[in-house]
C-alpha positions in Angstrom: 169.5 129.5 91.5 167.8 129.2 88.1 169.2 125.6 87.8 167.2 124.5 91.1 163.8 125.4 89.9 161.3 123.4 88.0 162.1 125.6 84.7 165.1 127.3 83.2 164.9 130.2 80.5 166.8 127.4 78.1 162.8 125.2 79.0 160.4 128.2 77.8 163.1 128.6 74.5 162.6 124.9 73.3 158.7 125.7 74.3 158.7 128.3 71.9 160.6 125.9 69.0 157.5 123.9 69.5 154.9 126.7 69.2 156.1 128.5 66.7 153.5 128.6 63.3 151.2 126.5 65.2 149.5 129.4 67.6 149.4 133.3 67.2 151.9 135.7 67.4 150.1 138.1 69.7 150.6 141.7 68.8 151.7 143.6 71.9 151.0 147.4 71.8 151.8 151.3 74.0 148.5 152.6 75.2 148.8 156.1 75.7 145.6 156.5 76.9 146.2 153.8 79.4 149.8 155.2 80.3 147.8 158.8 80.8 145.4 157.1 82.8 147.4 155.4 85.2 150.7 157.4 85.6 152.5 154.7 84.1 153.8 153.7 80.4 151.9 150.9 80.2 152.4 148.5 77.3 149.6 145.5 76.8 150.3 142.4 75.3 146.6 140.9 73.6 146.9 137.2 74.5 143.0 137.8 74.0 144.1 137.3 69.9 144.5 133.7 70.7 142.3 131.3 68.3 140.6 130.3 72.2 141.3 133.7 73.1 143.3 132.9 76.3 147.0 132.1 76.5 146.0 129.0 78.0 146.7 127.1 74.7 150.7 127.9 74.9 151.6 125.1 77.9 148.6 123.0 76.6 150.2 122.9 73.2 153.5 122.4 75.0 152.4 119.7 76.9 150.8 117.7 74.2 153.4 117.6 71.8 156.1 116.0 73.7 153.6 112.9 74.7 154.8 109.6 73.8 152.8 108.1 70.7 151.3 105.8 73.1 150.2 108.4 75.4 148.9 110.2 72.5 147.0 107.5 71.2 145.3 106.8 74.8 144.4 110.4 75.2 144.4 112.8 77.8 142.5 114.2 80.4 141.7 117.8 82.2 139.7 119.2 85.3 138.9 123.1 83.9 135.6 124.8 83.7 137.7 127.2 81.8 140.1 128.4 79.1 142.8 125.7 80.1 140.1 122.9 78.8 139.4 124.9 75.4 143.0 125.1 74.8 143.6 121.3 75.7 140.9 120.5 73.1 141.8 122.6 70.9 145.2 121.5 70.1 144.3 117.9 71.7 142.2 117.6 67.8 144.6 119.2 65.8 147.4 116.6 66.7 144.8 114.0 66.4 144.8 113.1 70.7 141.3 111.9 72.3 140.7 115.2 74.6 138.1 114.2 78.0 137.6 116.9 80.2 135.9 117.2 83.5 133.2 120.0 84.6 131.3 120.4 87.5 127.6 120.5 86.4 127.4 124.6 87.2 129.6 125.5 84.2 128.4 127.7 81.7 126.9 126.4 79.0 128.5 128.4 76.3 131.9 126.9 77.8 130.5 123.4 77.8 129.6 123.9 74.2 133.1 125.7 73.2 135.1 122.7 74.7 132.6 120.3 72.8 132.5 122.0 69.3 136.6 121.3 69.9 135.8 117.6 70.0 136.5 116.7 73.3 134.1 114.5 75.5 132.7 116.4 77.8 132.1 114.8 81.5 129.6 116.9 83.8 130.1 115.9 87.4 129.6 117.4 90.6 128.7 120.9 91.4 132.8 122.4 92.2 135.6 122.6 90.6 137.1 119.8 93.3 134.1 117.5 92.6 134.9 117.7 88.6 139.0 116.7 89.5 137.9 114.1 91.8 135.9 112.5 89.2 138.5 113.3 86.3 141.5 111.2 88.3 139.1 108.6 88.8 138.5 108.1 84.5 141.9 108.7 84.6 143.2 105.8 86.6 140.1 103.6 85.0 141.2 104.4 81.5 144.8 104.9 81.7 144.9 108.4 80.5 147.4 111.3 80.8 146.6 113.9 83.3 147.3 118.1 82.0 147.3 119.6 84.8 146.2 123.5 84.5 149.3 125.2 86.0 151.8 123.0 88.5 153.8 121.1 85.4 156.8 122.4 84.2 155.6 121.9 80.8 152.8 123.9 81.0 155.1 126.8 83.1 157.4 126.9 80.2 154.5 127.2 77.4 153.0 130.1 79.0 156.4 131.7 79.7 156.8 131.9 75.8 154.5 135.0 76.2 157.1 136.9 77.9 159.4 136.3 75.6 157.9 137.9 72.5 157.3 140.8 74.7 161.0 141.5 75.4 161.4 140.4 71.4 158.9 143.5 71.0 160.2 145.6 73.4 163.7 144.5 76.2 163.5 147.6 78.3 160.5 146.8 80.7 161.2 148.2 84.0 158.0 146.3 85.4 155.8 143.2 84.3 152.7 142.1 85.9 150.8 139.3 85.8 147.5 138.0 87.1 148.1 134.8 89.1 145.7 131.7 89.9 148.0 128.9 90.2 150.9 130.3 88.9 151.6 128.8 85.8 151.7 131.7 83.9 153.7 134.2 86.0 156.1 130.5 87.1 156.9 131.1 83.0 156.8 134.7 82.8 159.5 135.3 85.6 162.0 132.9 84.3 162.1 134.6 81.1 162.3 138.2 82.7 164.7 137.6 85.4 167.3 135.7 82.7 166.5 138.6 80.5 167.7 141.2 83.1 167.5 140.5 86.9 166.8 144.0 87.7 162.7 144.4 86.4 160.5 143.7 88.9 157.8 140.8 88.7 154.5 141.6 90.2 152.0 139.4 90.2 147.9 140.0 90.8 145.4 138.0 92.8 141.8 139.0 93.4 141.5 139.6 97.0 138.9 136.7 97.5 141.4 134.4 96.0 144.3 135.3 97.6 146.2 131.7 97.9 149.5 132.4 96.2 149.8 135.7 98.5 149.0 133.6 101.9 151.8 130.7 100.7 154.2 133.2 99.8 153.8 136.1 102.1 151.5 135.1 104.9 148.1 135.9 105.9 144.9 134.8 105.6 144.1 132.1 103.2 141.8 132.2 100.2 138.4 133.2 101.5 136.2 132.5 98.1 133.4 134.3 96.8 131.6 135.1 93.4 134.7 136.9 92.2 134.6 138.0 88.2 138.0 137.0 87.5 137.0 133.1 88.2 139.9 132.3 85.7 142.1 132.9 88.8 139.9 132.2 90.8 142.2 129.3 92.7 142.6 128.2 96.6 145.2 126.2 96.5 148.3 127.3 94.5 150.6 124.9 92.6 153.8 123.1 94.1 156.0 124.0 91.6 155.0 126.9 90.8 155.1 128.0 94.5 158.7 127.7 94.2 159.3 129.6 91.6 157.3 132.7 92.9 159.5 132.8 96.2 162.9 132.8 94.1 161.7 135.2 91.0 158.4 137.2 92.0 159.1 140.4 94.1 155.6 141.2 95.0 151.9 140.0 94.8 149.3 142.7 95.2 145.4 142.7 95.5 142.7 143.9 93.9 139.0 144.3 94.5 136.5 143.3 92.5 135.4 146.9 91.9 139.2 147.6 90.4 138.8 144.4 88.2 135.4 145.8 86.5 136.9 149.0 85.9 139.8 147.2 84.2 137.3 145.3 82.0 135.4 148.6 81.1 138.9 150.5 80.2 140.1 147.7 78.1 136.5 148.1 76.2 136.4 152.0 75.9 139.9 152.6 75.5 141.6 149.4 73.8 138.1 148.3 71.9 139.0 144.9 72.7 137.3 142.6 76.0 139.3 141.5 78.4 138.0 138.6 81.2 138.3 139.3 85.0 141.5 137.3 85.2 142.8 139.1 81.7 142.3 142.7 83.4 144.0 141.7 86.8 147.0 143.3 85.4 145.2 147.1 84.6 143.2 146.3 87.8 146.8 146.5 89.5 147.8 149.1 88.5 144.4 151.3 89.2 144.5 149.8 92.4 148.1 150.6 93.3 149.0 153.7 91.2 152.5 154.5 93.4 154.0 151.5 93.1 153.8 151.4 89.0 154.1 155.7 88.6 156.7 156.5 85.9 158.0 152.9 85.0 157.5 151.2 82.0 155.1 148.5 82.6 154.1 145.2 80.5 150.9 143.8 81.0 149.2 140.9 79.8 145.5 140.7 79.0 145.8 137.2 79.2 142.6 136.1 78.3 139.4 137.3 76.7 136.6 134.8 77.1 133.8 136.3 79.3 130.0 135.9 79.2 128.4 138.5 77.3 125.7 138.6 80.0 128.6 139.7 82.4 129.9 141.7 80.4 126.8 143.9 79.7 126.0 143.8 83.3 129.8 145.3 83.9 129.7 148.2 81.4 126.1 149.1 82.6 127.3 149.3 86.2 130.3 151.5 84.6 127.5 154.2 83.7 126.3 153.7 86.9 129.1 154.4 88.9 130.2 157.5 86.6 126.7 158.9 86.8 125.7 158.6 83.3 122.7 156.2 84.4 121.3 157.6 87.1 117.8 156.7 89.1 115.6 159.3 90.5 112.1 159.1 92.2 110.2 162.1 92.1 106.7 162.1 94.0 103.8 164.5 92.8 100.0 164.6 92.7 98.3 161.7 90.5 97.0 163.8 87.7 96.9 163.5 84.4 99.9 164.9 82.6 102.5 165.2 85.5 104.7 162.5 83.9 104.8 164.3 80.6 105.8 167.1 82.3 108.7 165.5 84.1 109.3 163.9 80.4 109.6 166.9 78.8 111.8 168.4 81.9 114.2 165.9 81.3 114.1 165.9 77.7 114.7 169.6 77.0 117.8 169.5 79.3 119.2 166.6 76.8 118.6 163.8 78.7 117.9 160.4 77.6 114.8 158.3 79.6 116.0 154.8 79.6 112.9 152.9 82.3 109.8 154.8 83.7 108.5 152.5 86.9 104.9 154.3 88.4 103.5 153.6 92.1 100.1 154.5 93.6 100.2 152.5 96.6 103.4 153.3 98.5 102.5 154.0 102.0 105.2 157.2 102.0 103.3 158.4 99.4 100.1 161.1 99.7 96.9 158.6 98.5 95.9 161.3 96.2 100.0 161.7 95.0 102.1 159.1 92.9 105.7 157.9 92.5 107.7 158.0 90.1 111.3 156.0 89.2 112.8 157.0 86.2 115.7 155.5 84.9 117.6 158.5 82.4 121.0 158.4 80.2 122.5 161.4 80.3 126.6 162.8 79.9 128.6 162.7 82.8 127.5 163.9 86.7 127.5 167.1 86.0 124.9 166.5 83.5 122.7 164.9 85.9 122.8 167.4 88.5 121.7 169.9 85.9 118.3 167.9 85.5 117.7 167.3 89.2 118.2 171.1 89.5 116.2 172.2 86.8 113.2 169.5 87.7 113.4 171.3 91.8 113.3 174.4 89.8 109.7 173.0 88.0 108.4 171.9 91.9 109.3 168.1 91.3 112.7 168.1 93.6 113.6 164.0 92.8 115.6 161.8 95.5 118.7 159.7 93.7 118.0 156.0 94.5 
């Protein structure tokens, strides 16, 4: 069956001959914390070590070196917003190849600037990711460059697959891997690999619910709905061709997760792993939070396949972590407007060894007495438990608050 796809075990293998010394070695580790966690012995592979943090640069790397020398010499070109354009540009200067990639006009800047400081020209155009492609075939045709396509090229397949075989190099007795899929590139690589290694470990692959596409070819359903999802790296409507093909043949099964499962992921991967992990690199975790059955008691490889996610985000994602496990918590209490109440409260919530983050004071709610005032205060404090201590020690004092 193998010999009917777009990629053979023998394609990742010569991938690999061309990778080797010229990209990292990612380490690939047990987490026992995780494995306790999750029910599962989960072992993660850090494709976050990557010099562009993402194991986008394997297929780029793969793809670039077997260009003819006149190819090379006219350049290439790229549609990515993402880590597929860093690791294009990347390796595109190191073996001396002009590097153009296409944006849309939305994309962060710190991406825009990563993908520049790697040397390649930079061309801002419409405000999606289809706009950006539309405009990038058009340079292409006009300049007669060579088109890397993110995911649906069996070179690019094969590159990425080389991940999963340093993970059976580290460690051949996976009963499980699972992979994050947006177009399919990297699970298209990851399955050959597995399935020639031994045809009995299951492949499961990951899609954020919103971006369901490879789930609706392959199993039905509805079709990629869209949405602000925080794994945009897999963020993908329409999956690849290619790699469509070899998901039927080697994947046996694509779950979902929410977006509330892929935070969590991010957050474990900070508090447990103290390494960051992108939306699309913690689809794999996410899966297995999401799904705990269906991974309990095997031994599962993941990858955390890419680590390149605004800090902005990310702060916003570990401070809604606190939020959601009660160690930020909002209260409003309403008392009289007299001088000293709030140092009162203050000192309340103080002695009880809690930690008052954001005081907000109102005098002209209309729920509120017009000789009282409301308070919001925002307080630190352990764990839930914690937190319900305070609120019953300040209804103890008179000042029963309301959580917000």
């Amino acid at each position: 069956m193998s010999d009917k796809l777009p990629i053979s075990l023998d394609d990742v293998k010569d991938a690999a001959r061309i990778l080797e010394g010229q990209i990292e070695r990612t380490p690939m580790r047990r987490s026992r914390t995780l494995s306790a966690i999750t029910g599962a012995d989960v072992w993660v592979k850090f494709e976050n070590m990557q010099f562009t943090a993402a194991f986008k640069e394997r297929g780029a790397l793969n793809k670039l070196a077997r260009l003819t020398e006149e190819e090379k010499k006219v350049g290439v070109i790229a549609a990515s917003a993402g880590n597929h354009a860093q690791g294009v540009a990347y390796h595109g200067r190191r073996l001396g190849i002009p590097v153009t990639i296409a944006m849309p006009v939305t994309t962060p800047f710190n991406k825009v600037e990563h993908t520049r400081a790697f040397g390649a020209r930079v061309l801002l155009e419409g405000t999606t990711f289809d706009e950006a492609k539309e405009h990038a075939e058009m340079v292409r045709q006009r300049e007669g460059l060579t088109w890397i396509h993110p995911f649906d090229d069996p070179l690019i397949m094969a590159g990425q697959g080389t991940a999963a075989l340093e993970m059976f190099e580290d460690q051949p007795d996976f009963d499980m891997l699972v992979v994050p899929i947006g177009g399919g590139g990297l699970i298209s690589g990851m399955a050959t690999v597995a399935k020639a290694h031994n045809p009995d470990i299951k492949v499961i692959g990951v899609q954020a619910s919103m971006y369901a596409s490879m789930h609706a070819a392959v199993k039905g359903g509805q079709p990629a709905k869209g949405g602000a999802s925080i794994a945009e790296g897999i963020s993908v409507k329409q999956p690849g061709h290619l790699t469509q093909k070899v998901v039927e043949a080697l994947v046996d099964d694509i779950v979902l997760v929410e977006e509330e499962h892929i935070e969590r992921a991010i957050t474990l991967f900070v508090d447990v792993e103290k390494t960051v992990a992108e939306g699309a690199g913690a689809a794999g975790l996410a899966a297995l939070l999401a799904h705990p059955s269906k991974f309990a008691g095997k031994k599962v490889g993941l990858i955390l396949c890419g680590g390149n996610i605004d800090t902005r985000l990310l702060a916003s994602v570990l401070t809604r972590a606190l939020v959601r496990e009660k160690r930020l918590a909002n209260i409003r209490i309403i008392g009289d407007d007299r001088p000293g109440l709030l140092g009162l409260v203050s000192k309340i919530i103080g002695d009880n060894g809690a930690n008052i983050m954001e005081v907000a004071h109102n005098r002209i709610a209309l729920d509120v007495p017009a000789k009282g005032a409301e308070f919001d205060i925002l307080m630190e404090t352990r764990d839930a438990q914690h937190t319900q201590e305070i609120i019953d020690a300040l209804a103890q004092a008179g000042y029963p608050p309301r959580q917000n």
